[in-house]
N, C-alpha and C positions, 0 to 999 in steps of 0.2 A: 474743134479737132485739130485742124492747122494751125493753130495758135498753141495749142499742148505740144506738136510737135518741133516749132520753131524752139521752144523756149526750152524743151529738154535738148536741143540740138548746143542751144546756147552757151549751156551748165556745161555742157562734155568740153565744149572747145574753151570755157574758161577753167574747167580742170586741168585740161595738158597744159593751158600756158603756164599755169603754177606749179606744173612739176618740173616744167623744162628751165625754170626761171631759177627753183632750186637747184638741178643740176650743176645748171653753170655757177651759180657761186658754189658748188663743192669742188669741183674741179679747177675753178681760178686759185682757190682759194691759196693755196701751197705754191701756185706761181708767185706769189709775192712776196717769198719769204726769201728766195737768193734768187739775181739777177741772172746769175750764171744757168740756175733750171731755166730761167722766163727766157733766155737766147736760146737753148736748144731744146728745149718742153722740155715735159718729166718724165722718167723712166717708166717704164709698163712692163707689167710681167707677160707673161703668156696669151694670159686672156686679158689683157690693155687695163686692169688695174694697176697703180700705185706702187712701187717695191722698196723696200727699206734698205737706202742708201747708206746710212751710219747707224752704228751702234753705240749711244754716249753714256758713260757712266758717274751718275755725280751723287758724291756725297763718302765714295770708299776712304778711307784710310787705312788701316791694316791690310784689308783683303786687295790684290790682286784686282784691276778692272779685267783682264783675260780670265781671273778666275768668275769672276762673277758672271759675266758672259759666256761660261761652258754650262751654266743651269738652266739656260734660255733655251725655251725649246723653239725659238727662230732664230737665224742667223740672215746675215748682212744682203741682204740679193732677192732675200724671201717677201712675198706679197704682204701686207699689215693683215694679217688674220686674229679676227677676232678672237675666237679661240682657241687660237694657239698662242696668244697673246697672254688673257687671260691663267692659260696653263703653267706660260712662264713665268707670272704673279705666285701662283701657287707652288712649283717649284723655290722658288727662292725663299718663299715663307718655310717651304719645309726643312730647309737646310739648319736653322735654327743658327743661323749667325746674323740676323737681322731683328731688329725690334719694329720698323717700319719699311714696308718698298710699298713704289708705286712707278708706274708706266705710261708717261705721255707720248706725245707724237707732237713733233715741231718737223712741219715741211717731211719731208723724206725721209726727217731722223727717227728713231726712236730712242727717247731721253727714258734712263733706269738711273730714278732716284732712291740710294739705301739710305737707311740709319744704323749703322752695327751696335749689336750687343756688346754692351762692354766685358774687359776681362777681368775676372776676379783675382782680385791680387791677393786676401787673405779668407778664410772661412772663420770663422768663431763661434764659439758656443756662451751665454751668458745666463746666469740664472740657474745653473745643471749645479745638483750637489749629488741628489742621489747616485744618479750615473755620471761618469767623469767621460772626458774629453775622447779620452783612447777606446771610448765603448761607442762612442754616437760616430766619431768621423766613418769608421767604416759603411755607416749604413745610409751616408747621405751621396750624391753623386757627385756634388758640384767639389771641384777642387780647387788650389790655387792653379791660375794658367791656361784655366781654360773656361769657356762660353760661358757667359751669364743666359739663361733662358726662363722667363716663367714660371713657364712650366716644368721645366725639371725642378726647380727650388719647391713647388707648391708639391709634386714627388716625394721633395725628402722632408719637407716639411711631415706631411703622413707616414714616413717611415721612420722621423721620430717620434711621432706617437703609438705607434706600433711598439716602437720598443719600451717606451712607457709604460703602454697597455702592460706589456709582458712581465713587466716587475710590479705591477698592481697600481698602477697609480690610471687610474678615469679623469683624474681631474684635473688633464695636466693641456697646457696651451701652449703653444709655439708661435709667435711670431716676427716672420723673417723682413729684416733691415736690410737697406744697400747704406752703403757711405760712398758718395760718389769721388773720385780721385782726380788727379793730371792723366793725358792721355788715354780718357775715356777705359778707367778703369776703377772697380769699384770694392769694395770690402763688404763680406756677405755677413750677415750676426743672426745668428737663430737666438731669439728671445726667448727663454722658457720658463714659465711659472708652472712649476712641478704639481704644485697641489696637495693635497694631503693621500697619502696613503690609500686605495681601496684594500680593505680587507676582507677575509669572507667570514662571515659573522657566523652562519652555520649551516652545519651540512646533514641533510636530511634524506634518509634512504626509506624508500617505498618499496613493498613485495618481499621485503627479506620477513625469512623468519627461522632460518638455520642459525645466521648470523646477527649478534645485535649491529644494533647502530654503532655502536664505541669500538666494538671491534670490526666494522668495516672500513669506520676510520682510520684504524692503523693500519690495514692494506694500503690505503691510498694515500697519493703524495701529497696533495690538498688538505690542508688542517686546518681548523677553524681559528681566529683569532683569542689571543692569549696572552696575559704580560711577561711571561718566561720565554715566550719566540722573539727576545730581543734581536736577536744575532743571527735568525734564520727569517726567509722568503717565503717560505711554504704557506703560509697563513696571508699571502697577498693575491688574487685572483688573476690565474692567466690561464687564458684558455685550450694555449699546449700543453699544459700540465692536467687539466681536466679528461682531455683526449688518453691520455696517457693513463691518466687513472682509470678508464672503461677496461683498458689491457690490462690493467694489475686486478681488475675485478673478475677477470675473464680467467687468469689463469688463477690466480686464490681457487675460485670455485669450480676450473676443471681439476686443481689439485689435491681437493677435498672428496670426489667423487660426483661433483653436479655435472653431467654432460652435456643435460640440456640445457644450460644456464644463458641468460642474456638479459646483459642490459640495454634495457628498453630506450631509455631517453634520459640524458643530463643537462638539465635546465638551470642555467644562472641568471637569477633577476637581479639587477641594477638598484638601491634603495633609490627613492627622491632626491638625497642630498648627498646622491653619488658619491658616496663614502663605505658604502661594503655593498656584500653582495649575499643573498642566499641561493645557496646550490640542493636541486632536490633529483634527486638519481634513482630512476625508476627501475627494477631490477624485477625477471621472473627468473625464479631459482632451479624448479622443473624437479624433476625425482633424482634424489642420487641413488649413484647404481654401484653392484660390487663386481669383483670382477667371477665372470662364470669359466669358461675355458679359455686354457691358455696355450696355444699351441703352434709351430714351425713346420712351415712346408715350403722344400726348396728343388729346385729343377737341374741344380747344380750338379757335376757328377762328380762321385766319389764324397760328396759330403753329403750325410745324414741330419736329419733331426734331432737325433742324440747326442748327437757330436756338440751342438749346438747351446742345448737345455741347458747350463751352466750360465748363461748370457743374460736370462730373465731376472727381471728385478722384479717379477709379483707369481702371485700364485692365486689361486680360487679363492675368492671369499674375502679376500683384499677390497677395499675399497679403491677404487678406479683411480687414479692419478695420471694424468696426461704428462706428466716433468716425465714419471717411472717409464713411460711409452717412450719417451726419445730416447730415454738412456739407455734401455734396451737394443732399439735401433743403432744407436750408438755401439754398444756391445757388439751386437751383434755384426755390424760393417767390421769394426774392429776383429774378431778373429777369425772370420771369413779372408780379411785382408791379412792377418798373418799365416792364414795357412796355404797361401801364393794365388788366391783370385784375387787379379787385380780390380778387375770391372764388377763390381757387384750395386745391386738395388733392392732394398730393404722396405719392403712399404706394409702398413702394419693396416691389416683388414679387419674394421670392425662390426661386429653385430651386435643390437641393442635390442634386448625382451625388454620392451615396456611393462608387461604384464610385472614379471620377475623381478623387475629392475638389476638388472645385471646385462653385464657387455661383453662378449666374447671374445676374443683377441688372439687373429691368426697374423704371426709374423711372415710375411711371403719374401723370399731370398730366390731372387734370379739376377742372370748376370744382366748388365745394365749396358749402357752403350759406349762404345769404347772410342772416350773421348781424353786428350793429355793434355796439360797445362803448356802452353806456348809459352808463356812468361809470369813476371808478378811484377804489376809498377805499384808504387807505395808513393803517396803524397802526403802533401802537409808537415811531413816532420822537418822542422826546420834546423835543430838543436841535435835531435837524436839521431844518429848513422842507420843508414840503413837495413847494413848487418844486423843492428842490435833487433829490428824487428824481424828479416828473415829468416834471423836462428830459431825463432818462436813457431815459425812455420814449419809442418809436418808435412808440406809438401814443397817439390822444387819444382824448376823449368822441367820437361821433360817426363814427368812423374804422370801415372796416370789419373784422372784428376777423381777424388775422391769425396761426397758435400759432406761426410762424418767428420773428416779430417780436417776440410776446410771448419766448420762450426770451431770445431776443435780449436784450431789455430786461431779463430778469431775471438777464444775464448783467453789464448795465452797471452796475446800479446795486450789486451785489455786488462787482465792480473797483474800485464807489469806493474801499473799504477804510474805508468808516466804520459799518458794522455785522456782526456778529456772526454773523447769520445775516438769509438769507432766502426767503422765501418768497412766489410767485404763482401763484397763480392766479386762476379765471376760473368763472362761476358763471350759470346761466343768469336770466333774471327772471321772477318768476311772470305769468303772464297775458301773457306777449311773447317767443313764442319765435324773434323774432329779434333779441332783444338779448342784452345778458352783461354782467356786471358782475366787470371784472377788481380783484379785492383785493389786496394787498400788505402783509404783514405783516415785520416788520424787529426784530434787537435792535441795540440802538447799542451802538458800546463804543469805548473811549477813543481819541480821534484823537490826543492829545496826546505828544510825544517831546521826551527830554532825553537827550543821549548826551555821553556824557565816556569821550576816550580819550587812550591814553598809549602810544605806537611809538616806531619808527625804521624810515625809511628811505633806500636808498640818495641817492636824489636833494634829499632836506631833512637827513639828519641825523634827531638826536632829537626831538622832536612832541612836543606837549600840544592837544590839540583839543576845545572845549566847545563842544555845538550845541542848540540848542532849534526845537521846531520844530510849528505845531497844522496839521493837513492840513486841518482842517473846522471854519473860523474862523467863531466864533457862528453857528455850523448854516449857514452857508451856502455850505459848501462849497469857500470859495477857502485859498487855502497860502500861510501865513507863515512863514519860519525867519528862522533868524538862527546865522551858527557863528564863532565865534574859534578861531583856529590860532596856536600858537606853535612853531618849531621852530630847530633850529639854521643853517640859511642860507631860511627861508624865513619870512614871517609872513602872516597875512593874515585880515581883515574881512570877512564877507559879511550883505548882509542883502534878503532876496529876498520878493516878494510875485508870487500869480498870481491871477487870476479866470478860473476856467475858463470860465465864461459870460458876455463881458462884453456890456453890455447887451442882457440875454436873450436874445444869439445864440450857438452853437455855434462861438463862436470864443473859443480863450485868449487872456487880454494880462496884462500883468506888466511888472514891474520888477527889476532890480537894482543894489546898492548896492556898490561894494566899494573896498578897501585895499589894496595888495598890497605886500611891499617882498622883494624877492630877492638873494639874495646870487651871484653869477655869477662870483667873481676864480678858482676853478679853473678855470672853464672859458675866459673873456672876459678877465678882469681886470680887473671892474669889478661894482658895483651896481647894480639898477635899482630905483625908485620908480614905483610907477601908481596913483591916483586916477579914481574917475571912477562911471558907470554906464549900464546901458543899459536901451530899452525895446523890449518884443518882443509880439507877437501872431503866432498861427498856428491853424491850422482846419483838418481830416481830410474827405481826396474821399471816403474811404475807410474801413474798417478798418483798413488795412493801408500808403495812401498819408495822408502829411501835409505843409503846407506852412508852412514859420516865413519871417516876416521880423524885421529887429531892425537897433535904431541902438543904434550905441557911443558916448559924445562919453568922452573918456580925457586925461586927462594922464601924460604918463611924464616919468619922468627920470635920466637916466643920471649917476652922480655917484661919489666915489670912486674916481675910476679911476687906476690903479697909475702909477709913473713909467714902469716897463719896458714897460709895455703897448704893443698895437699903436698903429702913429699912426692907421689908419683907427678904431680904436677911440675914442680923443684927441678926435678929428675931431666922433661925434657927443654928446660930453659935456654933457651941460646937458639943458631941457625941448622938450620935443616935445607938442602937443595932435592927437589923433586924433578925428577926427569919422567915421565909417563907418557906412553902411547895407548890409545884406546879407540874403540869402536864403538856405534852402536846402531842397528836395525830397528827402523819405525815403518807402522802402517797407521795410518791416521785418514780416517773416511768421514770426520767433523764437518759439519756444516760451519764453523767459526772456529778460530783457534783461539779467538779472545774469550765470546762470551757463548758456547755453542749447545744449541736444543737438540740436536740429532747427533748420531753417528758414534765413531768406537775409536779408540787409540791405542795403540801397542805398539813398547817400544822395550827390549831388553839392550845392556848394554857389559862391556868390558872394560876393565882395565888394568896395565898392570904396569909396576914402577918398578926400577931398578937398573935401567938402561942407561949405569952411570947415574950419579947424585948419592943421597943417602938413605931416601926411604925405599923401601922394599916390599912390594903387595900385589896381594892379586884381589881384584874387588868386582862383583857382579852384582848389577841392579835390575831389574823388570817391574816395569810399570803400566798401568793399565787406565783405562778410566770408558765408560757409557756412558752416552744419553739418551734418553727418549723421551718422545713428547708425548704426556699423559692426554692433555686438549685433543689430540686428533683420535686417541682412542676411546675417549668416553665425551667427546663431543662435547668438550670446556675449551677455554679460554685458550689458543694454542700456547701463550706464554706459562703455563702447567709444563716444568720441566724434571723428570728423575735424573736425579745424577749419580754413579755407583763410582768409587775408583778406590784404587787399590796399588800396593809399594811392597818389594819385598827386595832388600837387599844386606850382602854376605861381602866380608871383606876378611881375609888372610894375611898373616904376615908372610914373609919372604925370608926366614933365617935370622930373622928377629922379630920380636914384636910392633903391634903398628900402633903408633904415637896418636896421642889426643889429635892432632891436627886434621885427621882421617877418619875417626869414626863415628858412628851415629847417633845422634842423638832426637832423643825422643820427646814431643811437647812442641808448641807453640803454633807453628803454621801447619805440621802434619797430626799435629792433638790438640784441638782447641778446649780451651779450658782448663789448659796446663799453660805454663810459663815455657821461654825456651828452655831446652832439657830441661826441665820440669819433671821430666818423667823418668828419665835416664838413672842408671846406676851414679850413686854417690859415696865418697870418702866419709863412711861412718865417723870419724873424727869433726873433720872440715867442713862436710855438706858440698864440697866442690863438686862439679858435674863431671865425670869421667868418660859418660860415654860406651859406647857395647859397638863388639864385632859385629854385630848381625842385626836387623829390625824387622818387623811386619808393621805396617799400618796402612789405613783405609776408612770409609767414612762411604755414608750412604746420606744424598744432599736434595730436597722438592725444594725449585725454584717457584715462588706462586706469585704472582701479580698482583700490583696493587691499585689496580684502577686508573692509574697516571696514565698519561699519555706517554708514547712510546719515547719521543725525542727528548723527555727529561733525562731516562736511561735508568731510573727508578725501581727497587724488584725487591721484593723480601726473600727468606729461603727461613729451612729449618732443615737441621742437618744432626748426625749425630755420627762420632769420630772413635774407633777402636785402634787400639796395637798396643804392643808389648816388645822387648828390645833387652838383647844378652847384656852380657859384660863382659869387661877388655880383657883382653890377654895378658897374661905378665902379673894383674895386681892378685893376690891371694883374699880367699872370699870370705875371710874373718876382718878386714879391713872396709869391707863395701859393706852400702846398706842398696841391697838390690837384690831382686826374682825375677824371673820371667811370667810374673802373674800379669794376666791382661786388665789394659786399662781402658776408662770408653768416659764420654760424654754426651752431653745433649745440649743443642742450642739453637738458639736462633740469631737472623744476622738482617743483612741492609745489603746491598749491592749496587755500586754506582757506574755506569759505563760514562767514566771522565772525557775529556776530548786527551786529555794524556793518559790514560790509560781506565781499567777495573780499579776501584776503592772500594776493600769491603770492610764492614766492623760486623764486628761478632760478637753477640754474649750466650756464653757455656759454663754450664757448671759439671764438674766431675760426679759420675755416677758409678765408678769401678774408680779405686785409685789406692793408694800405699801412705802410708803416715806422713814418709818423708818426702814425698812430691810436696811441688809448688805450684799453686794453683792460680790461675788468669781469669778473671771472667769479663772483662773485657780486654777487647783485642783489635789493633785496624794495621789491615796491612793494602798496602799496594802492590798489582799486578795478577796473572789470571793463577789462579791453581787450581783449581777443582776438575 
């Protein structure tokens, strides 16, 4: 037992002498590093630890040793603490200007050894064809001049495969080079082997059964691969555009009547040899519903529900449309707001009989909270003045703020056609909750057009056409072109300017310049020349109503005229000056003005000459045209289009009669399946075309589809073309072979929507016609008319 206790006693006292043995060499140890401590010991802090006498910095070059020394979270006097040591390690890593630190302790000091990042003197891109230089710099971080880091570079490394991804390419690698320089500076190279193409091979919808597959496809902006998408993206997999197409599916089908529509899940698998993709879009359709009551209830005073009823864009039995529901709402803010409530809210209260399938639709109108636009900032436009977007705005500073208006407005200045995208909204102000400050954010993109084309058609022959043209002339907005035409009986000069705003009012005015020289001996047998140009201005009551006036001052000249030719032809050979001023009032509710399935046109017009020169008349036109879309009523293809239009116009002489050069002539593009005047009153003698004071003609035109895919711009029709047209004044009616018996046709045609414009061909054969007409049966013209 005394012997267990000696010998634990033993172990204890041979323990302390070896912790006290290390002691002293920890504490010598730093005495022997300067003499100058070992004569007056070492400093101690507080508590008789060690205190860090220097701060030494080795290895800076660029940076600052004071600067590097404000990241330490110790300074010069402070005890060596472990961890706040270690902290200052970590600060300095984080500052991302070092590639290596480290932190010893020599005697008293503490030594902070960097390595600096070096700086990047150039950035480059290699290997990049699809996308060029000016598309990728933006999206990477690293610049000239500034930090090389890692990890930033391995950042934009992934953000350009991002943007990769987004134009369909999977298969594309990036990898990033330094080139090391003099003064520790380096040259960054993103290497990129592109890869071929991902494309989406096909696109498969589940749950539908209103709609087929081919026509969900034309909803949506994703298109499957194709050898005619040479020149288009659509047909390459990117996953923002997928997203995007769930929205085009959502409103397609609340604007058909499906309320309860949704799509479920849209799933893109990847093939093995990451080269396409199949996209499969699960879709539940739900009952479509019609619309049952439609009614207005407002708490406003002094305004009725009556008052109102004019606003509705549906009625009972209608099929449900959610687009008809905001336009409404729209309406409806809108003449609320013109009858002096400025504050008003509009919100449209729906009920839905599942049983019935039908959805009720009460518009509730009370006044809303009375909040005013503080201001409006507008970004991004770099090119474009500011004005040019403000004027598009229906509301100003101070206005009370209105979201009809604002839609509105952000609907107009997106029609410009001079930016890319955009974006408004409306934001409230701190400490004023009854202001808002509406923002407007915009990307510009190229106004500028140069189009060069090379045809033929029926009425000129062969064609050569060069046009140039900036819609948003030094940012402010106004339109300059200018086109040369050359063709085989036709030639012709234009050069055209407009200000849409002229002096800061919501009225356009404009010019044009033009040349024209026509060849007419098939039809006439003769030439005409015309010089000259006109100025016009006009201003919109409306959306949908507008009013132009416009002066011609012209010279013509009839010349080259055949021996055989008519004498009344003979007769007006030589120059003629036209001075005319005219009017004309349009309402135009088209869904397109190029190629349009919906909506109505009316437009009558004036004119009358005499004001100085030497023709003398008064001339009145009116013209019409309908569309509707037969697909949405009997539930076909929506590209099923009726088209109805109709022309009737009267011209007068003024104290003399009115010369060939004015009046109407019947056949060719307003009668297909007649030649130009073709159909017209002729010189019993000559057959020359003379032409008639007066016309009617019209045509009833189904556009029907032909299975193609939308973006060829592909469409058949079958159409069939009536009218009949007097005779001129002045010739006695034993010398004409002419009646006013009606003529008509039947045909069918092609319809191309060009990137330069509509190309149709037409074949007609005459079904009512007169011995001496001239008849066409085929026919191609350029541009819209129907």
């Amino acid at each position: 037992m005394r012997g267990d206790v000696l010998r634990t006693v033993s172990t204890i006292l041979a323990a302390g002498l070896l912790v006290l043995t290390w002691a002293a060499t920890f504490v010598a140890a730093p005495l022997s590093v300067s003499p100058a401590f070992a004569q007056s010991g070492p400093s101690t802090g507080s508590q008789g630890g060690p205190v860090i006498e220097r701060i030494l910095v080795e290895g800076a070059q660029r940076i600052e040793p004071d600067t590097i020394r404000t990241y330490l979270r110790v300074t010069e006097g402070d005890p060596f603490d472990r961890g706040r040591i270690d902290d200052s390690l970590k600060a300095l890593f984080l500052t991302g200007l070092f590639a290596d630190v480290s932190l010893r302790r020599e005697g008293n000091d503490l030594v902070v050894v960097v390595v600096e990042n070096p700086i990047i003197n150039r950035v480059a891109f290699e290997g990049n064809k699809r996308i060029q230089n000016d598309a990728l710099a933006p999206e990477v971080q690293m610049r000239p001049r500034t930090v090389y880091t890692r990890a930033k570079v391995q950042e934009d490394v992934k953000r350009i495969l991002d943007v990769y991804r987004r134009s369909g390419r999977y298969a594309v690698s990036v990898d990033p080079k330094i080139i090391e320089l003099p003064q520790n500076r380096v040259d960054l190279v993103f290497e990129i082997d592109e890869g071929p193409a991902t494309y989406v091979r096909r696109v498969t919808f589940v749950g539908n059964s209103a709609f087929s597959d081919s026509s969900l496809r034309d909803v949506i902006a994703t298109k499957e691969e194709r050898w005619y998408r040479l020149l288009s993206s659509s047909d390459t997999f990117d996953p923002d555009r997928l997203t995007f197409d769930r929205e085009l599916l959502r409103r397609f089908y609340l604007a058909n009547g499906y309320a309860d529509f949704e799509v479920r899940s849209a799933v893109a698998e990847l093939t093995p040899d990451r080269e396409s993709f199949f996209i499969t879009v699960t879709v539940d359709e739900g009952d479509r519903y019609r619309i049952g009551s439609v009614g207005i209830e407002t708490t406003l005073e002094d305004l009725t529900p009556e008052m109102l009823t004019p606003t509705l864009e549906m009625e009972e039995g209608d099929w449900y449309d959610a687009d008809r529901v905001e336009e409404t709402v729209q309406n409806i803010t809108d003449m609320v707001g013109s009858l002096g409530y400025a504050f008003v809210d509009v919100r449209p209260r729906v009920e839905r009989d599942r049983e019935a399938n039908t959805i009720s639709l009460t518009f509730d109108v009370r006044e809303g909270p009375r909040v005013f636009v503080d201001r409006i900032e507008i970004e991004g436009n770099v090119r474009t003045l500011d004005e040019v977007i403000r004027r598009e705005f229906q509301l100003v500073e101070g206005d009370a703020f209105n979201s009809a208006k604002l839609r509105r407005s952000r609907q107009r200045v997106r029609d410009l056609g001079f930016f890319q995208s955009v974006e408004v909204n409306n934001e409230p102000v701190v400490d004023k909750p009854d202001r808002t400050v509406i923002r407007v954010e915009v990307e510009e993109q190229s106004t500028g057009e140069l189009s060069f084309g090379v045809g033929w058609s029926s009425s000129v022959g062969a064609m050569v056409e060069v046009g140039v043209r900036e819609r948003n002339l030094l940012g402010r907005g106004q339109d300059l072109s200018a086109r040369v035409s050359w063709a085989q009986r036709r030639s012709q000069v234009e050069l055209s300017f407009t200000e849409p705003y002229f002096m800061d009012r919501p009225v356009s005015a404009g010019f044009d310049l033009f040349a024209t020289e026509e060849d007419l001996e098939d039809q006439s047998s003769h030439q005409v020349r015309q010089q000259g140009g006109a100025l016009r201005f006009g201003y919109k009551y409306s959306n949908r109503w507008r009013h132009d006036y416009k002066y011609t001052l012209q010279r013509q000249d009839i010349f080259d005229v055949e021996d055989d030719a008519s004498l009344f032809i003979k007769e007006q050979e030589g120059v003629e000056v036209l001075s005319m001023i005219g009017h004309s009032l349009t309402y135009d509710d088209r869904d397109s003005r190029i190629v349009p399935t919906e909506g109505f046109r009316f437009e009558i017009g004036n004119d009358v000459a005499g004001l100085g020169g030497d023709a003398r008349f008064l001339r009145t036109d009116v013209d019409g045209s309908y569309h509707y879309p037969l697909g949405d009523e009997l539930n076909w293809d929506p590209t099923w289009v009726l088209g109805v239009r109709g022309h009737a116009g009267y011209i007068v002489g003024l104290s003399k009669d009115v010369s060939i050069r004015h009046r109407y002539f019947l056949g060719g593009s307003n009668l297909r399946g007649f030649e130009q005047s073709g159909a017209s009153a002729r010189d019993r003698a000559t057959g020359d075309a003379l032409g008639g004071d007066w016309m009617v003609d019209g045509g009833l035109e189904l556009r029907v589809p032909l299975g193609l895919p939308d973006e060829l711009g592909l469409g058949a029709k079958i159409f069939t073309d009536w009218g009949l047209s007097g005779e001129p004044d002045g010739v006695p009616d034993e010398d004409l072979n002419q009646d006013t018996a009606l003529r008509g046709s039947v045909g069918m045609g092609f319809l191309w929507t060009s990137p330069v414009g509509p190309v149709n061909v037409d074949l007609a054969v005459p079904v009512v016609k007169q011995p001496y007409d001239k008849e066409e049966f085929f026919r191609l013209s350029f541009g819209s008319r129907f």
